[in-house]
C-alpha positions in Angstrom: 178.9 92.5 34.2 176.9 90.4 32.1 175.4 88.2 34.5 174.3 91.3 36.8 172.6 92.3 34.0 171.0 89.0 33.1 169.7 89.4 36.9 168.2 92.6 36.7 166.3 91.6 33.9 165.3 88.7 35.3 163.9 90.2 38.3 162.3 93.0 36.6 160.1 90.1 34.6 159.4 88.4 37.7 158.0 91.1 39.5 155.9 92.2 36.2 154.3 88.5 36.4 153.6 88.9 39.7 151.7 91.7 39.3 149.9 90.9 37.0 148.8 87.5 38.9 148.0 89.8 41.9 145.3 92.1 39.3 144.2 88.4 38.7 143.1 87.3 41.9 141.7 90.5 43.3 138.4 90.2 44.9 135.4 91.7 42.6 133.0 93.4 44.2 129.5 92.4 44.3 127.2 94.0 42.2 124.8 96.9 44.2 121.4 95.0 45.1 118.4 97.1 43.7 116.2 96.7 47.2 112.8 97.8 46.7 111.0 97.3 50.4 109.5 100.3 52.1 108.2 100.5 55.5 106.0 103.3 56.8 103.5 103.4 60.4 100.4 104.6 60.0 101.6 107.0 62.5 105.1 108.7 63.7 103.1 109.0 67.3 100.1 107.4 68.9 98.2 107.6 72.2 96.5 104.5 73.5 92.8 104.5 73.2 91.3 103.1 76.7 87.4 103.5 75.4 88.4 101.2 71.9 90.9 99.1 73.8 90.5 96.0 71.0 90.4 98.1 68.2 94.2 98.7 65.9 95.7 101.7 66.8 98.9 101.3 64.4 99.7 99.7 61.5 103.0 98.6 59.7 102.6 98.8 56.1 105.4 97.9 53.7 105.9 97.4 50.2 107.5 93.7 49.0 110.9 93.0 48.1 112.2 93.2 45.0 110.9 90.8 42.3 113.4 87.2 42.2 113.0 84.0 40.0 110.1 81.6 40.4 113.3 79.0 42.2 113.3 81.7 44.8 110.6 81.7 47.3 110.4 84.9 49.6 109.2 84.9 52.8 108.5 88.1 55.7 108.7 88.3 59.7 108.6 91.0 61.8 109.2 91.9 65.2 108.2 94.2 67.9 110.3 95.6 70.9 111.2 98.7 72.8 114.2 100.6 71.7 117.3 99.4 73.7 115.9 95.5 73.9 117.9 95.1 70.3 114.8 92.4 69.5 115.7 90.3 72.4 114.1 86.5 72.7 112.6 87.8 76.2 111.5 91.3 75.0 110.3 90.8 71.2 106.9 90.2 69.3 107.7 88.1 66.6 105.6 87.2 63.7 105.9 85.2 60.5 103.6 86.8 57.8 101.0 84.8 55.4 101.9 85.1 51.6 100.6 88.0 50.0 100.6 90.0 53.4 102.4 93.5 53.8 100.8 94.6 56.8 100.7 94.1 60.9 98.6 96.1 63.2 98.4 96.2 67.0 96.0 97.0 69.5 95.5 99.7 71.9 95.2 96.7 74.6 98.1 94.8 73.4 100.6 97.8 73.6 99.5 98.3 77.2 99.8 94.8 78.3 103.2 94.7 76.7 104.4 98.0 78.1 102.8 96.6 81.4 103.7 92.9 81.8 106.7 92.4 79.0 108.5 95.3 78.7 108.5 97.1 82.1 107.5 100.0 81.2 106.8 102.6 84.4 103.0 103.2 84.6 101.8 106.4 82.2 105.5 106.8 80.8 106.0 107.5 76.9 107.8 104.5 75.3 109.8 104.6 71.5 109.2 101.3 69.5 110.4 100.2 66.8 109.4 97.3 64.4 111.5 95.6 62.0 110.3 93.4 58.5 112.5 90.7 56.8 112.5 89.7 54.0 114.5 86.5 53.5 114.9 84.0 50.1 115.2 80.2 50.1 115.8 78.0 46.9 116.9 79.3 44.1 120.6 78.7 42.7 122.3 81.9 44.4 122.5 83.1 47.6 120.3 86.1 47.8 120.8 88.5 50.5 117.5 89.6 52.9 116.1 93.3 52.9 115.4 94.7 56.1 113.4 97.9 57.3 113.2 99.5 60.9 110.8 102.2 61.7 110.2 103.8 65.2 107.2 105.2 66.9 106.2 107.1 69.9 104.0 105.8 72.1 101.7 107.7 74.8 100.2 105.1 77.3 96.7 105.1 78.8 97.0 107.3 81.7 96.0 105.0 84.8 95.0 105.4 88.0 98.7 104.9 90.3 97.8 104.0 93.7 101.7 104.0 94.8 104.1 107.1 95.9 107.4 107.6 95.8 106.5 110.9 97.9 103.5 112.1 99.6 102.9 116.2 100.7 100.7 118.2 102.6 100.3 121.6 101.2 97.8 124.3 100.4 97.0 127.4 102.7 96.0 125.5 105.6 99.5 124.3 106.0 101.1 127.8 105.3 103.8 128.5 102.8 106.0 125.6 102.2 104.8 121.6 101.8 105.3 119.3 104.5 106.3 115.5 103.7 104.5 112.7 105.3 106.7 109.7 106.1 105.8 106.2 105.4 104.2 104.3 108.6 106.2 101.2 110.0 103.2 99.4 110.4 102.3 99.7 106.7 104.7 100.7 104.2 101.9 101.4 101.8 100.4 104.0 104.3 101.5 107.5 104.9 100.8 109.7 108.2 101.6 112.6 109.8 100.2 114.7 113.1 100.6 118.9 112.5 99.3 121.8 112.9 96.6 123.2 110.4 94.9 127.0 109.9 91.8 127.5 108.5 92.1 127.2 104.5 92.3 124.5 102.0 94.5 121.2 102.6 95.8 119.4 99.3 97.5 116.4 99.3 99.9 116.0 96.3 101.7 112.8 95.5 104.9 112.4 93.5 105.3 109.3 91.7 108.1 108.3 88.5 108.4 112.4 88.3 104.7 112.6 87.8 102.8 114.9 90.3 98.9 114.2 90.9 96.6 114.5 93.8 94.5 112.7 96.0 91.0 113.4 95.5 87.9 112.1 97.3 86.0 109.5 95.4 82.8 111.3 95.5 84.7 114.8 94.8 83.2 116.5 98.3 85.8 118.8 99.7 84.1 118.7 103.4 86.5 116.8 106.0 84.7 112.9 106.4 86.6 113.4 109.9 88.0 110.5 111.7 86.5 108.4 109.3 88.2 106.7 106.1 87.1 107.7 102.6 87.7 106.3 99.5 90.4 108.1 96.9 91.9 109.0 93.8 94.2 110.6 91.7 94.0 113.2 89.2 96.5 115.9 87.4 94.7 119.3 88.7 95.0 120.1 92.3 92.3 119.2 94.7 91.8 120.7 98.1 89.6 119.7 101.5 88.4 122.6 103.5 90.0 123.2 107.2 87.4 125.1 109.1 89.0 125.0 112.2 92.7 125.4 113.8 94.1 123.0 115.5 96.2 119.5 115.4 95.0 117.5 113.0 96.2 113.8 111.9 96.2 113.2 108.0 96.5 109.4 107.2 96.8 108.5 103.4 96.4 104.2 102.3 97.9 103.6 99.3 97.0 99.9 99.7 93.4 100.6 100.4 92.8 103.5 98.1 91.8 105.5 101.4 92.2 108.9 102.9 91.3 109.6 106.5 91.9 113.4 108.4 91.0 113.8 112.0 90.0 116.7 113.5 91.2 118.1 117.0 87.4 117.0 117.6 88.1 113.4 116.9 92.0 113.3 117.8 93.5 109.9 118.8 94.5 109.4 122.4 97.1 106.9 123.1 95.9 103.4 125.1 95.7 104.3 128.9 95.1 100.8 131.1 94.8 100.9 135.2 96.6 98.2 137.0 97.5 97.6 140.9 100.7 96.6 141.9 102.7 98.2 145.0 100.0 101.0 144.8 97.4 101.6 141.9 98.4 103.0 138.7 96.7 104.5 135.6 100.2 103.8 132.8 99.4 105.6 129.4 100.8 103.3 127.5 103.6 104.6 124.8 106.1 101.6 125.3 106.2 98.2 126.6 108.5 95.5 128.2 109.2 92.1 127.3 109.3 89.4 130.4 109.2 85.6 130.2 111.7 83.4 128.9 113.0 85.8 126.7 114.7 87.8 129.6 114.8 84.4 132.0 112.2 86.6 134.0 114.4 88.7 135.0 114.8 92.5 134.6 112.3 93.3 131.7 113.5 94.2 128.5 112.6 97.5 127.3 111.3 97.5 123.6 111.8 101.3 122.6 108.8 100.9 120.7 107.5 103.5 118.0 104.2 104.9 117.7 102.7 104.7 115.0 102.0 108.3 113.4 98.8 106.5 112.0 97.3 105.9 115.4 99.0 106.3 118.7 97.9 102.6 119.8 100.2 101.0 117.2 103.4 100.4 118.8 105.9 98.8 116.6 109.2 96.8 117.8 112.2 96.6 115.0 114.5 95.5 118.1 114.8 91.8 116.9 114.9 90.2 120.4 113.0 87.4 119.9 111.7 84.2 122.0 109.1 83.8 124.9 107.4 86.4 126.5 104.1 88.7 127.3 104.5 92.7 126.7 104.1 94.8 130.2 103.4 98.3 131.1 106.7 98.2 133.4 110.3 98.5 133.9 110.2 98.3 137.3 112.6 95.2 138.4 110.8 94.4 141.5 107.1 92.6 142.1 105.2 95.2 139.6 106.8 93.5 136.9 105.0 90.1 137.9 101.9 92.2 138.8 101.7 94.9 135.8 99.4 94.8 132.9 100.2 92.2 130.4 99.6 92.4 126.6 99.3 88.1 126.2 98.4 85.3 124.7 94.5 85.4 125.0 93.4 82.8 128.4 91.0 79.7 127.0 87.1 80.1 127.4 87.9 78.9 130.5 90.2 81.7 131.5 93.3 79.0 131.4 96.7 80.5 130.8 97.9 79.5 127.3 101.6 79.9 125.2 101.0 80.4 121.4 103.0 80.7 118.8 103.4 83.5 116.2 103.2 83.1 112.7 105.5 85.3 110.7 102.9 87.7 108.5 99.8 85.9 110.6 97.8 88.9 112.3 96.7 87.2 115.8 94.4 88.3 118.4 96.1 89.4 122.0 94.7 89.5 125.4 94.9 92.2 127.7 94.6 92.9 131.4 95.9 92.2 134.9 93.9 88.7 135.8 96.1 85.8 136.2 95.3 84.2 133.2 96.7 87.1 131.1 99.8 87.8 133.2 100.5 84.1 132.8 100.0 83.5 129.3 103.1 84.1 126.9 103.6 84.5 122.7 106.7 82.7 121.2 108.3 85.4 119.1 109.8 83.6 115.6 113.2 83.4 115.1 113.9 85.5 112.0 111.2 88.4 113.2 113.0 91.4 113.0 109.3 93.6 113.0 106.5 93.2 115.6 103.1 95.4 115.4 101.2 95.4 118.3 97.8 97.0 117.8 96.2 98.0 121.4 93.2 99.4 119.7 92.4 96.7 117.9 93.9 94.0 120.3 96.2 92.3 117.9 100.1 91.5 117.3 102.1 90.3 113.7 105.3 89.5 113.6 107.1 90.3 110.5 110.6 89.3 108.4 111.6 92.5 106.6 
């Protein structure tokens, strides 16, 4: 009984020194850093000045950190970045401030080239930034934690002149009650068209771009129909309309690339490419499709190209078909002597009136012969391998091949 006794007193000490060890080596906490740095913008939300484009239009303006020993020297950075980026290498402005400095500014021209080239910004969308100062200690004979500050501002771009869609509408009175969507060309996917039906009234043209509607305007702000011919636009936030005087079909063509607008007029409408050739028996073909024969088909029964016209202009037939090879572009299907005899779309003949093979160039806009003399229904184009795009233009007597 006495030795159980003995124990119990023995392990009551034991665990009372091990206690008291564990008080011991308990982790103190630091003592609470009195931080004195403050950072405040000039402004909580700015808008880009375009007329005073080198001048500051925000300034970061803090107050130092708090006061060390003379063994401690302090020094400040800063950085610049959209919210989200988290100050990446590839997205932030950094800086490393002069002694005695507690301030940074920017420029109305910097933000926008930032926004624009660094940051990929959309064009005219509000941004959040935010900017961050350092402070940071070296020397001295303890460790001495940094202060840092983060403040955020909104940022309005300078609103610029978009010359791209993601839609483009017809709409006013003139095309009645509801809008009517023109579809990108296949010649020219910069280029919008359509062919429709307009009453008398006013034609508008909005445009719908990064959920931002504006409208194309005329350069010169005349609301009278140019017609047929191309006129320089564009864009603005309040509608704009051109006057339709007369009913009728009318073809509305809109280049993004160009900055142009052109309407024609039933007056001035655009007639698809009609050519007269003499095989079995004369012919007069309007031409709306073609056939390839060369090579490409081993001559043959012609291969039929199922062109699309162009809504931009009916003699713009475009072939996605991605047949490629030798061959000249005929008028005719017909697998008998016509084919050999039809009008040809070639290879321009030499000065001399030669037959000649030439070879595309993918992207290359070439000249094309036409017409039903031996030279042109002998002469041939070698289609590129990877063309999966040809644009034959009959008005204008040329031919790319593409790689889309």
């Amino acid at each position: 009984m006495k030795i159980i006794n003995y124990l119990y007193k023995t392990l009551f000490l034991l665990c009372m020194v091990l206690c008291q060890l564990s008080c011991k080596q308990e982790i103190q906490d630091i003592p609470k850093v009195n931080e004195t740095m403050e950072l405040q913008p000039s402004a909580e939300i700015i808008t880009l000045d375009e007329v005073n484009l080198t001048k500051d239009i925000v300034a970061f303006n803090w107050k130092p950190a708090r006061a060390q020993s003379d063994d401690h020297l302090v020094s400040y950075s800063t950085m610049l970045d959209v919210v989200g980026n988290n100050f990446g290498t590839g997205t932030a402005i950094f800086n490393y401030e002069d002694d005695n400095v507690f301030s940074r500014s920017f420029t109305s021209e910097q933000l926008q080239n930032w926004a624009n080239e660094k940051w990929g910004i959309p064009t005219n969308k509000s941004f959040t930034l935010e900017f961050r100062v350092v402070a940071q200690w070296e020397g001295g004979g303890t460790f001495e934690a940094p202060e840092v500050r983060t403040a955020r501002i909104t940022v309005n771009p300078i609103k610029t002149v978009v010359f791209d869609a993601d839609k483009v509408f017809l709409s006013g009175s003139a095309v009645g009650g509801t809008k009517v969507e023109l579809p990108k060309t296949l010649e020219n996917l910069d280029q919008y068209a359509y062919v429709l039906n307009l009453q008398p009234g006013e034609l508008e043209i909005p445009v719908e771009f990064n959920g931002e509607t504006n409208y194309v305007v005329t350069a010169d702000g005349s609301a009278a129909i140019n017609d047929g011919d191309a006129v320089g636009i564009k864009m603005r936030e309040t509608v704009f309309s051109w006057k339709i005087e007369t009913a009728g079909e009318y073809r509305v063509v809109v280049n993004m690339q160009k900055a142009t607008a052109t309407i024609y007029s039933p007056a001035k409408a655009l007639s698809a490419k009609t050519v007269i050739w003499t095989g079995d028996q004369p012919y007069t073909t309007t031409v709306t499709d073609l056939w390839m024969h060369g090579s490409i088909n081993g001559w043959g029964t012609p291969v039929k190209m199922n062109c699309q016209v162009s809504l931009a202009d009916p003699q713009i037939l475009v072939y996605t078909g991605g047949k490629v090879g030798t061959t000249k572009f005929i008028v005719t299907g017909d697998n008998n002597n016509n084919k050999n005899l039809a009008y040809a779309f070639s290879a321009p003949p030499t000065s001399d009136g030669v037959a000649q093979t030439l070879s595309l160039t993918l992207g290359k806009v070439t000249e094309m012969g036409g017409g039903t003399v031996k030279g042109n229904r002998d002469s041939y184009f070698t289609i590129p391998a990877t063309t999966n795009v040809l644009i034959l233009d009959l008005r204008n007597m040329t031919i790319v091949a593409l790689k889309r």
